[in-house]
N, C-alpha and C positions, 0 to 999 in steps of 0.2 A: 472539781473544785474542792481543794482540803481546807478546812477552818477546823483551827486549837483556839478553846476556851483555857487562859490561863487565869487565875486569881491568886491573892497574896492578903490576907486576914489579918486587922488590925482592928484591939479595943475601939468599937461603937462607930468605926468606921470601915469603909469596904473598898479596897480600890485593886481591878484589875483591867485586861483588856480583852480584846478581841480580837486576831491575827489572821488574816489571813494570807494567804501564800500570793500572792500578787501586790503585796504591799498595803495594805486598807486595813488600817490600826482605830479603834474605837473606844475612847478613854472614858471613865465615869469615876466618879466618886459621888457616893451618899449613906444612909441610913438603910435598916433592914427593907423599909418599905420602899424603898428605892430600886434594891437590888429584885425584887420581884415584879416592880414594873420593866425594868433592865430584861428580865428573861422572858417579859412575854412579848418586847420589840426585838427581842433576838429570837425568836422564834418566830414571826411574822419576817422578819426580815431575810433569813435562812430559808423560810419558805416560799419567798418572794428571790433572792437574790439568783440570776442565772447560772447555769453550772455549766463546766465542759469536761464532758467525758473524761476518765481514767483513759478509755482505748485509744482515743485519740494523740493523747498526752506518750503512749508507750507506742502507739504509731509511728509516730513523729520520729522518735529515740530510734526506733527498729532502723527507718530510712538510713538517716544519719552511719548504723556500723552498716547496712548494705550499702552506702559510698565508700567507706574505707575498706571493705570487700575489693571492691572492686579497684579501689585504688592497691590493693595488697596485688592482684592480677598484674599490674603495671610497672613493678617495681622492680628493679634487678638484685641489689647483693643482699644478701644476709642480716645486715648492717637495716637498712630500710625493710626488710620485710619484718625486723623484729621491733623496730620504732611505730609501724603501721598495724602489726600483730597483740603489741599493749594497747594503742589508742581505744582497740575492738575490744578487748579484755575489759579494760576501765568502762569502757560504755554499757558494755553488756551485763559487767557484774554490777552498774546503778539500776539497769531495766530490771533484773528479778529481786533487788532488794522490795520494788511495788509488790506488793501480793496478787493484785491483778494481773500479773505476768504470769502467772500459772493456768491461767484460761485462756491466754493472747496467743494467737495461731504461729506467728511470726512468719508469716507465708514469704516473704520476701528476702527470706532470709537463708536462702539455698545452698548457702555450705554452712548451715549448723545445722547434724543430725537432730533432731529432734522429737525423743518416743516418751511416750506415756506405758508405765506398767496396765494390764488390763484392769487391776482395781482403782486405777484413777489416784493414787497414790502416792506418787512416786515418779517424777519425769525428769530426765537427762537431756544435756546438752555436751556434745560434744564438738570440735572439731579440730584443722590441723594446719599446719604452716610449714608446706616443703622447703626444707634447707636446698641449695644449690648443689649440697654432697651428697642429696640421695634422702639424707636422715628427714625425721619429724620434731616437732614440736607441737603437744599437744594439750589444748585445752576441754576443760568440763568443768561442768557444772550440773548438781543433785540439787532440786526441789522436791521436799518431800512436805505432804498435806496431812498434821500432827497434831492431835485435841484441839483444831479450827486454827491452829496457826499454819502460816504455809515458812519451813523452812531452808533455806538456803544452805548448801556446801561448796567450798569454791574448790576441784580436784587438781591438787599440785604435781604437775606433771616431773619427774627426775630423766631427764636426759639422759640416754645412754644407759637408761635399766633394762635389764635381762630378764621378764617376767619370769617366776621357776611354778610349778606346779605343786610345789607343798607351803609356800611361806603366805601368810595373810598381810594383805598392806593395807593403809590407813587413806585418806583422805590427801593426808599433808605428804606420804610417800606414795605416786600415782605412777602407773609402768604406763599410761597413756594407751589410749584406743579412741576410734571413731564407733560406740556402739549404738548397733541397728534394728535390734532388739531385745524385747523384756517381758518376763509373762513372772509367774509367782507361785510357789507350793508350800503350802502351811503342814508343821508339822511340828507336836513337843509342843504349842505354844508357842512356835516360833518361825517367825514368815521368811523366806528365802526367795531374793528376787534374782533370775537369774540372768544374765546380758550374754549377748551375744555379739562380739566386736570384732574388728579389725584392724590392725597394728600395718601399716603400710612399711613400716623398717628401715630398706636404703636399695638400690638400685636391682641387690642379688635377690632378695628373700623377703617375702609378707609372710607374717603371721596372724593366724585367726584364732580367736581366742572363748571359751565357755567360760565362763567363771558366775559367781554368784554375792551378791550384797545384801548384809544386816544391816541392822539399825539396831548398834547397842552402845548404850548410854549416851543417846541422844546422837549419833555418831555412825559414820559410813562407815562401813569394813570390809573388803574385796574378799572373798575367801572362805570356805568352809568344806570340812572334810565330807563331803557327800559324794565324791565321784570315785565310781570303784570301776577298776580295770586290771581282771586278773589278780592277781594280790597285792596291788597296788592299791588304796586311797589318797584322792587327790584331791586339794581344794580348788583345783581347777584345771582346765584339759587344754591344752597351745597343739595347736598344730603349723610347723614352717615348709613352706613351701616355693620355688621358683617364683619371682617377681613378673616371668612373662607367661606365667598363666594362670588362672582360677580355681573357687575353692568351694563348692556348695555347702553349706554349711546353713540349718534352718532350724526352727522348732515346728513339726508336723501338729497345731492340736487334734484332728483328727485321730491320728494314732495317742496323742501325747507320748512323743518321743522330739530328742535331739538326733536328725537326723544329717549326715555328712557322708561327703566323697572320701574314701578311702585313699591313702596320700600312699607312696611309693617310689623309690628312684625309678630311672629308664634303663640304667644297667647298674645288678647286683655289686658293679665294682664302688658303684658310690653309696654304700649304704652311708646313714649317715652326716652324708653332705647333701643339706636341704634348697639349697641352689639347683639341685639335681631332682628333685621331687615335684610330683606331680599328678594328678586322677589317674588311676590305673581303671575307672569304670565298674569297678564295685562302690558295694555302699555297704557303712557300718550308720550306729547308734546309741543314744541313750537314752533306757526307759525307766521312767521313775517308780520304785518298787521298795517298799518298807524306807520311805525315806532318805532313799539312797537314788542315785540315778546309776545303773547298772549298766556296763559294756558289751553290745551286741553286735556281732561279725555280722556280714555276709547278708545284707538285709536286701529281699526282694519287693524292689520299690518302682515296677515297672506301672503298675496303677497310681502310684500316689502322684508321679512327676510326667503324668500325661497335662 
């Protein structure tokens, strides 16, 4: 239960109210010595008056987009899956305006990715709405936990973007991912949290994707020169691969490395063409070393993946 104490200050007289969000308005006008009997029956009375949960309250909200979930399952064109894909957007973007939403499990809520950075920091929401051609549509959302405020980014998904591996995109320009995990390397003063996602694409080719997020000037930013491969620097690493089969791709902390299935055509004639790629059963990696996460072939990972 929320209550705002509002007042409005007038020569030798005082008059404001008492609101609360269920409708229960409590009017007064009098003198100074009024106003201090005023706050000690609003303090008896606050501490008398019944509450109901916050959890409850975003409970409620969560059910509500896990029907239109499930109503999105049911739907056939394009057309209704995008009229049923905002109702979920709007709903979900009033749940993490509460700051209580940032501790709310959302258990019920199984098609939105939903990971927490290991410093508690920082938690994503993502998820996606198959077009009938194949394509995606995809939503996120960043809460990040900032001098006691908890703040909200809503990531603006651009259709039909070609994520590249040297450009940095913004918040309002998003190439969209379902990402499934985040961990964090402080370095220079300067925290780098790194996601690990999945681009599901259109019927030929998924792509998975490394990349890494600041928070500079209050501000989500995809991207930064840390990834070395060969004489390459990239601000983030895409790998595309065949839609009918799979792509290991992890963060080891044990080793602390990013460790992946080495991708490959099935015949030298497609280099390439990524519709033809696929595990060839080696493993490479990336190990973080002077600030950099550095490119490792040939990694023997017969212990790590028992």
């Amino acid at each position: 239960m929320v209550w705002h104490l509002r007042c409005a200050c007038k020569p030798l007289k005082k008059v404001g109210y008492l609101e609360h969000n269920d409708g229960i308005i409590l009017y007064w006008i009098g003198n100074m010595r009024s106003f201090a009997f005023l706050s000690l029956f609003l303090f008896l009375l606050l501490g008398m008056a019944p509450t109901v949960p916050d959890e409850q309250h975003l409970t409620r909200l969560e059910l509500e987009v896990a029907d239109y979930f499930r109503e999105l399952r049911m739907v056939g064109t394009d057309t209704e899956k995008s009229d049923v894909a905002q109702h979920i957007d709007t709903l979900f973007r009033a749940i993490l305006h509460h700051p209580e939403s940032y501790d709310h499990p959302f258990d019920s809520l199984l098609n939105i990715g939903k990971i927490y950075s290991p410093d508690r920091l920082v938690r994503i929401y993502t998820w996606n709405v198959p077009m009938n051609d194949g394509t995606q549509i995809y939503y996120g959302y960043i809460q990040r936990l900032h001098k006691g405020r908890v703040l909200c980014y809503q990531l603006e998904h651009v259709p039909f973007m070609v994520p590249d591996t040297l450009s940095c995109y913004s918040d309002t320009s998003w190439y969209g991912a379902l990402y499934y995990d985040i961990f964090e390397k402080s370095c220079n003063e300067k925290t780098y949290y790194i996601v690990l996602g999945m681009d599901l694409n259109n019927f030929i080719t998924t792509r998975k994707i490394i990349d890494v997020i600041l928070f500079e000037k209050d501000h989500p930013t995809f991207g930064a020169s840390i990834f070395e491969k060969g004489e390459s620097v990239l601000n983030r690493v895409i790998f595309e691969y065949s839609s009918q089969v799979s792509m290991m791709l992890r963060y080891d902390p044990a080793a602390d490395m990013i460790i992946f299935d080495h991708l490959s055509p099935h015949e030298t004639r497609f280099e390439g063409q990524y519709q033809y790629y696929g595990p060839d059963f080696s493993y490479d990696g990336f190990r973080f070393e002077s600030c950099r996460w550095a490119y490792t072939e040939d990694l023997d990972l017969r212990n790590t993946l028992r």
